[in-house]
VOPAGU-2260 file (C-alpha; in pm, 1 decimal, decimal comma):
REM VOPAGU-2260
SITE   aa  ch    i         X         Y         Z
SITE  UNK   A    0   -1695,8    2487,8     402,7
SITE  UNK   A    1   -1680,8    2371,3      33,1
SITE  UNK   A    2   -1746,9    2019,6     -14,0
SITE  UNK   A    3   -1426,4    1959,5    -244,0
SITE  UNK   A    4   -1193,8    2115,2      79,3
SITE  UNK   A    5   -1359,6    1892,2     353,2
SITE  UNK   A    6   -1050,1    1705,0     476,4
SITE  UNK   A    7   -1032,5    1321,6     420,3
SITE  UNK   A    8   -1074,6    1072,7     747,1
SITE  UNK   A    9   -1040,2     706,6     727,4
SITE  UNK   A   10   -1239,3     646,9    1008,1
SITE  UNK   A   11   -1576,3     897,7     793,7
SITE  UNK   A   12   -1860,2     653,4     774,3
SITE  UNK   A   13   -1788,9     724,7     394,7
SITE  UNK   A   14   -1468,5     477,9     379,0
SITE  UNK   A   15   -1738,0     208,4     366,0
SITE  UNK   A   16   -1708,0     237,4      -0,3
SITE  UNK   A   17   -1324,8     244,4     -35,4
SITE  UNK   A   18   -1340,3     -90,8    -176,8
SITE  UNK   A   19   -1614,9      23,9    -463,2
SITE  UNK   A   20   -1426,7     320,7    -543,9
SITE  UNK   A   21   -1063,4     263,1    -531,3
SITE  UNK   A   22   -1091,3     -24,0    -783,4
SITE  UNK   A   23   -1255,5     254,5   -1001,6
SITE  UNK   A   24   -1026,6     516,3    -938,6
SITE  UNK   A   25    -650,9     385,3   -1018,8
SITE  UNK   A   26    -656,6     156,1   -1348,5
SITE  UNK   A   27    -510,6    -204,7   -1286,3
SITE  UNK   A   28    -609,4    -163,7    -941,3
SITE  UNK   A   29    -665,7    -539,6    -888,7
SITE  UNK   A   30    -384,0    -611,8   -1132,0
SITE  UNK   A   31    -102,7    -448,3    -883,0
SITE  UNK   A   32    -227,4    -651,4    -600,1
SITE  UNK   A   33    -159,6    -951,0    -809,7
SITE  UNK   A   34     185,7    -896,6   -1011,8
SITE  UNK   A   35     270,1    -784,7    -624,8
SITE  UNK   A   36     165,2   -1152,8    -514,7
SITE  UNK   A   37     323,0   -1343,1    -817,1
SITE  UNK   A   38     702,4   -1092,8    -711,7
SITE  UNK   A   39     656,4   -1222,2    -356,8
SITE  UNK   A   40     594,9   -1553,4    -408,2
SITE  UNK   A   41     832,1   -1591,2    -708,4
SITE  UNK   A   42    1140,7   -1430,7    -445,6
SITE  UNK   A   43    1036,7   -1619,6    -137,5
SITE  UNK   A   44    1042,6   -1935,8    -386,7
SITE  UNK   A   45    1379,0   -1875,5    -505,4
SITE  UNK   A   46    1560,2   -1760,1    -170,5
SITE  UNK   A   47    1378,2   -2017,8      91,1
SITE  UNK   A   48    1342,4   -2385,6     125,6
SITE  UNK   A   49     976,4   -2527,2      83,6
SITE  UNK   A   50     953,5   -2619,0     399,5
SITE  UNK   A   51    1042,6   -2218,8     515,1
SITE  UNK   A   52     760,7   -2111,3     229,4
SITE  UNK   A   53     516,7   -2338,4     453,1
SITE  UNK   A   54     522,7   -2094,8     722,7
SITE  UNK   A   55     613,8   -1740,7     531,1
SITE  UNK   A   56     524,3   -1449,7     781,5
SITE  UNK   A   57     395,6   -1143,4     571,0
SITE  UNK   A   58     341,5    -800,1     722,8
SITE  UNK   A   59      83,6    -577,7     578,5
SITE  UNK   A   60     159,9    -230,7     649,7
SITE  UNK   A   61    -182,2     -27,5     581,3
SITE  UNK   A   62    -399,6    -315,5     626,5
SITE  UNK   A   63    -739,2    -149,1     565,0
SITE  UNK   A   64    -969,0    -249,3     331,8
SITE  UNK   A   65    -805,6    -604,4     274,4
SITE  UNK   A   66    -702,3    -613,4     -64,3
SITE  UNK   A   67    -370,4    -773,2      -0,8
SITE  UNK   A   68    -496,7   -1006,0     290,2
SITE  UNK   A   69    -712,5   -1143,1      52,6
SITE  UNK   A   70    -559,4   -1201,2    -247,5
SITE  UNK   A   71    -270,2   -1295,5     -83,9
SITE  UNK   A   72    -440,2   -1546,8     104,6
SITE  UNK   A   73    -658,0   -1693,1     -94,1
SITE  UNK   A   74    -346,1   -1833,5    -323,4
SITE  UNK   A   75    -135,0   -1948,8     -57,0
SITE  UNK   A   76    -273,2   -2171,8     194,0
SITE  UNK   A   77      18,4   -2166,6     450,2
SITE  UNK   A   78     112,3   -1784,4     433,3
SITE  UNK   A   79      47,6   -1638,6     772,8
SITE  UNK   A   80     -47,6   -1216,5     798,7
SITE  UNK   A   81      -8,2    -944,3    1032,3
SITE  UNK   A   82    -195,9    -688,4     917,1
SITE  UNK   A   83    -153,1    -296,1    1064,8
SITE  UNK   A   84    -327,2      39,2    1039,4
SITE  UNK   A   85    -469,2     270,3    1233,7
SITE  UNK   A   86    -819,9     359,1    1128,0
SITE  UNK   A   87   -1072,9     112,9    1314,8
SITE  UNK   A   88   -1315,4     172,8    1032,1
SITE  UNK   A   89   -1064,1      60,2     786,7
SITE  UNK   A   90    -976,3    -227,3     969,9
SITE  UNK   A   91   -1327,8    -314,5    1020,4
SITE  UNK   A   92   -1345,0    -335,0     589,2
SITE  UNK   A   93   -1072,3    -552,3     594,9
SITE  UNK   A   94   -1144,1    -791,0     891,3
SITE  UNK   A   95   -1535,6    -825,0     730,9
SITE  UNK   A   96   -1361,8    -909,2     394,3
SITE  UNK   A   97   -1106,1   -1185,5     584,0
SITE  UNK   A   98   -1374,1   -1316,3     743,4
SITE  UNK   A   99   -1579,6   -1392,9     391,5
SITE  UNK   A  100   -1287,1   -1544,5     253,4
SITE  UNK   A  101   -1214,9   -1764,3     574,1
SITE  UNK   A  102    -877,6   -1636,2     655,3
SITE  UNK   A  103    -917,9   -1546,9     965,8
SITE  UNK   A  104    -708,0   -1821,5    1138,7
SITE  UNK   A  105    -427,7   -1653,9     912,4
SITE  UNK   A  106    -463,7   -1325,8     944,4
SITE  UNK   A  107    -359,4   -1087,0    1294,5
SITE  UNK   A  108    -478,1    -731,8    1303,4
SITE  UNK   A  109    -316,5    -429,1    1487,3
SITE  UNK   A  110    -444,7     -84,1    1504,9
SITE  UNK   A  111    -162,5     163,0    1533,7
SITE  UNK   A  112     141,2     218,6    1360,5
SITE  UNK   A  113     394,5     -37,5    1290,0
SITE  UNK   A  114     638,6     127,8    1599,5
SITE  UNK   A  115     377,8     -73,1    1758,6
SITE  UNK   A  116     505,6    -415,9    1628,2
SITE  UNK   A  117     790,7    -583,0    1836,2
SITE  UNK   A  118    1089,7    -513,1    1732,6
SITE  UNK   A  119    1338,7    -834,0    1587,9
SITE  UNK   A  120    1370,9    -972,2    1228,0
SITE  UNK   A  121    1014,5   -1167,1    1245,1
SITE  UNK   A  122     865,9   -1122,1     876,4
SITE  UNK   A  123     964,8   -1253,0     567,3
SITE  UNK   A  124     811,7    -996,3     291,1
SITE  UNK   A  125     647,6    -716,5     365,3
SITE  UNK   A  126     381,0    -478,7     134,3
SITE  UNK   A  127     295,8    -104,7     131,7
SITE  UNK   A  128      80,1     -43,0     -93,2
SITE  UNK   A  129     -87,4     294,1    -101,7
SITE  UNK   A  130       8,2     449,0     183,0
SITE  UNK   A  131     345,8     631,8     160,7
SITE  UNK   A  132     259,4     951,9     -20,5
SITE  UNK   A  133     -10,3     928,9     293,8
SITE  UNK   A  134     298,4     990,1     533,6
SITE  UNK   A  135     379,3    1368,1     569,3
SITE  UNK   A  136     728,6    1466,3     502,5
SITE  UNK   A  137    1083,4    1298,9     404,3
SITE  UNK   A  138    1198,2    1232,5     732,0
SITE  UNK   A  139     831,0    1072,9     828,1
SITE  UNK   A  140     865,7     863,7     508,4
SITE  UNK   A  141    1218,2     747,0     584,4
SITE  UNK   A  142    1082,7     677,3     913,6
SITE  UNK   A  143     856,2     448,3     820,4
SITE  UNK   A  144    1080,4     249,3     579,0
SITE  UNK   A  145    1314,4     223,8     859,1
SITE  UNK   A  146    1085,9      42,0    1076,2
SITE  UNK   A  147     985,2    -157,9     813,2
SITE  UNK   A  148    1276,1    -268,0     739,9
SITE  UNK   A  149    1344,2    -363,2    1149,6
SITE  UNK   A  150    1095,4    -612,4    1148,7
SITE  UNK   A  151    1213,5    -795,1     789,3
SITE  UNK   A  152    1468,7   -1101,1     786,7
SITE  UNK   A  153    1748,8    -966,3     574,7
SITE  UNK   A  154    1704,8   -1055,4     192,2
SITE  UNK   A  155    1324,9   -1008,2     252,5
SITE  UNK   A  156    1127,6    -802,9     -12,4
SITE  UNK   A  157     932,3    -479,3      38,3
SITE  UNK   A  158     681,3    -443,6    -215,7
SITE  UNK   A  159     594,1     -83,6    -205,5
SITE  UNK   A  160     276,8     114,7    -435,3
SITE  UNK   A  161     271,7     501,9    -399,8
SITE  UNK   A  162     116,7     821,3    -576,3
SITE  UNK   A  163     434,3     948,2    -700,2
SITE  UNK   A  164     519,1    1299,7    -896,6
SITE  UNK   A  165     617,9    1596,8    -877,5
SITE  UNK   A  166     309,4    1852,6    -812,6
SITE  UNK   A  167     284,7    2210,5    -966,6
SITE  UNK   A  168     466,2    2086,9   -1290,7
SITE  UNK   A  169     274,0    2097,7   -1605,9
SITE  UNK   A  170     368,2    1753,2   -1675,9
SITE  UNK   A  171     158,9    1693,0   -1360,2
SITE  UNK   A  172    -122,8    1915,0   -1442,8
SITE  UNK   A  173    -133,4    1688,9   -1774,2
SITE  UNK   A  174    -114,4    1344,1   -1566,8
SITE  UNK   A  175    -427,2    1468,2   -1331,5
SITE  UNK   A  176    -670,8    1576,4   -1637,9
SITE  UNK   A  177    -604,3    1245,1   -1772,1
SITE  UNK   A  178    -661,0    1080,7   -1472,5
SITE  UNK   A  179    -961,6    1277,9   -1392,7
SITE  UNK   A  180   -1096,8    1158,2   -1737,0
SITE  UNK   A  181   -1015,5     802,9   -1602,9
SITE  UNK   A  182   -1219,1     855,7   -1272,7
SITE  UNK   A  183   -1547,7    1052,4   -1464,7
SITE  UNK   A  184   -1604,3     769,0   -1699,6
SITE  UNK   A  185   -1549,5     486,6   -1448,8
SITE  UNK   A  186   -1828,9     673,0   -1248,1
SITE  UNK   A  187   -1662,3     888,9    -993,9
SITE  UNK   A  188   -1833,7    1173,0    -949,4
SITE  UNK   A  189   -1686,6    1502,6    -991,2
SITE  UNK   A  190   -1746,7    1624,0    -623,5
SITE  UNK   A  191   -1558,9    1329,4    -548,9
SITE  UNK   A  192   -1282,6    1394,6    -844,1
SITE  UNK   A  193   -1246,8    1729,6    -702,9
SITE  UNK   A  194   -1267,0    1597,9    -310,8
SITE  UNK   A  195    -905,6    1415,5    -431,2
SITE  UNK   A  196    -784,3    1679,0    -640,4
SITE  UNK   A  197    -781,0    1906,6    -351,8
SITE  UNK   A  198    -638,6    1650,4    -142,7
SITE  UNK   A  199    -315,8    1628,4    -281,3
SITE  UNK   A  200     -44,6    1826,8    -151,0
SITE  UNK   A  201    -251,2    1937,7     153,3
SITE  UNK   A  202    -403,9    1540,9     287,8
SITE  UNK   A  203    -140,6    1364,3     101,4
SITE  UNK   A  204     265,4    1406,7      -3,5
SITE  UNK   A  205     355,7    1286,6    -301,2
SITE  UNK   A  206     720,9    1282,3    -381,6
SITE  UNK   A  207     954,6    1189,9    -722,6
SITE  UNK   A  208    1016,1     819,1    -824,1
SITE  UNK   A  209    1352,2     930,2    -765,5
SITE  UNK   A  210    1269,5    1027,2    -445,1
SITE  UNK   A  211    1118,6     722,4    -329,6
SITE  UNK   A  212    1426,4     528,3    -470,6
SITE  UNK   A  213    1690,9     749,3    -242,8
SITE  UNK   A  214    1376,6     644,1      30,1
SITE  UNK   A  215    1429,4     302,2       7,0
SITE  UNK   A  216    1771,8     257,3       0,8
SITE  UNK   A  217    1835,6     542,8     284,5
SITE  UNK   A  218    1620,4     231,5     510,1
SITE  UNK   A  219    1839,0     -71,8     376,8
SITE  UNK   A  220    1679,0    -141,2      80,5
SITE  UNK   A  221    1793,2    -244,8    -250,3
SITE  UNK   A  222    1816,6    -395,8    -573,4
SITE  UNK   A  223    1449,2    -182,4    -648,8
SITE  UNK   A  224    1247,8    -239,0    -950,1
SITE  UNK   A  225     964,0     -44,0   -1060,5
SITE  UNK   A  226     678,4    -300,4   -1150,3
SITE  UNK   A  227     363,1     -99,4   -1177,5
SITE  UNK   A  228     254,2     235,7   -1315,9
SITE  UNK   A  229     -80,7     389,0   -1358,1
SITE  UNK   A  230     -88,1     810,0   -1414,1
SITE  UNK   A  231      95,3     881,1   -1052,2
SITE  UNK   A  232      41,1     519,8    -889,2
SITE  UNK   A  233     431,9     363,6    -883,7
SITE  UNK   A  234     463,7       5,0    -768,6
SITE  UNK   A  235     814,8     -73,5    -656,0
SITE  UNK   A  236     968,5    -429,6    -513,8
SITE  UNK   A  237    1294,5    -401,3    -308,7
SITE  UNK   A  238    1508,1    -657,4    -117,5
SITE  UNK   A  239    1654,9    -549,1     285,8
SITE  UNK   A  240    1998,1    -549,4     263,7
């Protein structure tokens, strides 16, 4: 089989790199994971008392890797994380980068799917972040939001970071050569640029902005804004109804 059509597994011995690459791969990568802290803690400042901000619950739905864990909780000393996803290997990433940053005492880790969470209003914010267009299918997508949303106090925000577009469109063909210009120069290699390529629309499902927008408010979510954008990467922060 052609190296650019092997399919993509998050528990390949090759996710070890995820957190060299992806930073090189999507422009503003670290940037996202920021303005996403700054929306959280600016909402959960205006809606909550202090006292409720001491012990903010966050869930972080596609864990791996630890990007959010650790930004997250290296700014806010009494935020508290439950962290899901269901590759080991990612999980392994992220609890090695916890660790480093001594969060551990903070941070819980469950790998599965966040069905696997008990159900009840328990969290107070919630993030997303690159793993959507991951989910196969509207229904599965919805799905997901909706059980999201389950485990979120109401007035809670959803921060939410997707590939979004619409594939086979020239404006989309336009988008990826840019993009793959993006990835050669930041050192990607083009087995790996064309490893992606080929993923999309047979690994991954990317759907419209305005798609994800119907998405989040067919789960209870509203009052979106759209935060971030880098070629297809959409950031999006919502409230549960």
């Amino acid at each position: 089989m052609d190296e650019k059509h092997v399919p993509m597994s998050w528990d390949h011995p090759e996710v070890c790199r995820y957190e060299e690459t992806i930073a090189l791969k999507i422009p503003g990568y670290a940037h996202m994971y920021e303005m996403t802290d700054r929306l959280i803690a600016v909402h959960l400042n205006t809606t909550r008392s202090n006292e409720e901000n001491r012990a903010a619950k966050l869930l972080i739905v596609g864990a791996g890797g630890g990007q959010e864990l650790v930004t997250f909780g290296s700014r806010h000393q009494d935020w508290s994380f439950a962290g899901i996803d269901p590759s080991a290997r990612m999980l392994e990433i992220a609890k090695a980068r916890v660790e480093r940053a001594g969060l551990s005492d903070r941070v819980s880790f469950v790998q599965g799917t966040v069905e696997q969470l008990s159900q009840g209003h328990e969290f107070d914010a919630a993030t997303c972040l690159l793993v959507l267009h991951f989910v196969s299918g509207r229904s599965q997508k919805k799905e997901l939001l909706c059980r999201i949303a389950e485990r979120l106090k109401p007035g809670a925000p959803l921060c939410l970071a997707s590939i979004n577009g619409e594939t086979g469109t020239a404006a989309f063909g336009m988008q990826m050569q840019a993009w793959r210009s993006h990835m050669l120069d930041n050192g990607i290699s083009s087995q790996e640029w064309e490893r992606f390529a080929a993923s999309i629309g047979r690994e991954s499902d990317p759907v419209s902005s305005s798609s994800v927008l119907e998405l989040l408010g067919e789960a209870g979510f509203i009052q979106p804004i759209r935060y971030f954008g880098s070629y297809f990467v959409e950031a999006w922060c919502a409230v549960k109804q």
